[in-house]
Phi, psi and omega in degrees: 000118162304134195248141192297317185236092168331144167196142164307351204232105150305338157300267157344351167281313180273357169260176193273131176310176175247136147265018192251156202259130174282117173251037177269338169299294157359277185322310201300308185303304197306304171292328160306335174289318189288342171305275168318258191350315168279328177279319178308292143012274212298314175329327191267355201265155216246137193227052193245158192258108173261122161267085178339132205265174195265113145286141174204058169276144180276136211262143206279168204279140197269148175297158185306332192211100177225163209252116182249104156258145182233164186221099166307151217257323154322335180093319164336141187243128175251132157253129154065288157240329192287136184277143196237151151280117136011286174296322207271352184316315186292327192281320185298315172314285171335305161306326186261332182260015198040062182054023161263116169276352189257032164303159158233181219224142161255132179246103174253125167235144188312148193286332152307352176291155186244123163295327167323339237248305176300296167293335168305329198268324190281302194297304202304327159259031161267328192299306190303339178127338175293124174234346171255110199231115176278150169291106157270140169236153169295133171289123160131358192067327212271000000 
């Protein structure tokens, strides 16, 4: 039987085209990018030292009964007046709002608090289910 594309080599006749697609260019082009990227980066992030202005937006009228947790420049913790352990926030919380978690809660802490400090107080009522908490500050910014 006679073959459409002749050849000197019978070996080179039987074999079967290849359909596979070469991606080692593909790969190469891809790490030159990850590359340019990785140098670039620390280059686009912004380093300027700003001194924030004072808000002095009016602040909104406090609901009839609002539940204030606070954090003391000591590390001591208040629900409302009462000094709370830490582990007991959530359970103590459950109490005073009779389990409604989408209440919101004011979280005032000393301008002296350690932020680690701050954030501990904060993961801890997001662990219990309060996710909605306004920040209080002093009125006027100064």
């Amino acid at each position: 039987m006679a073959s459409l594309f002749p050849s000197t080599d019978d070996d080179t006749a039987d074999m079967p085209e290849l359909s596979e697609i070469n991606v080692t260019p593909f790969i190469d082009v891809m790490l030159v990018l990850l590359i340019i990227f990785m140098v670039v980066s620390p280059l686009a992030t912004v380093d300027l030292k700003i001194d924030l202005p004072a808000a002095t937006a009016k602040p909104e009228p406090r609901p009839d009964k609002p539940l204030f947790v606070s954090l003391k420049a000591d590390h001591s913790l208040y629900l409302g007046e009462s000094p709370v352990a830490r582990e007991q926030l959530g359970r103590l919380l459950d109490a005073q709002t009779g389990g409604d978690r989408q209440r919101t809660l004011f979280f005032q802490a000393d301008k002296q608090a350690a932020y680690e400090d701050v954030l501990g107080v904060m993961d801890a009522l997001r662990q219990a289910g309060y996710l909605k908490v306004g920040l209080v500050g002093r009125e006027g910014g100064g």
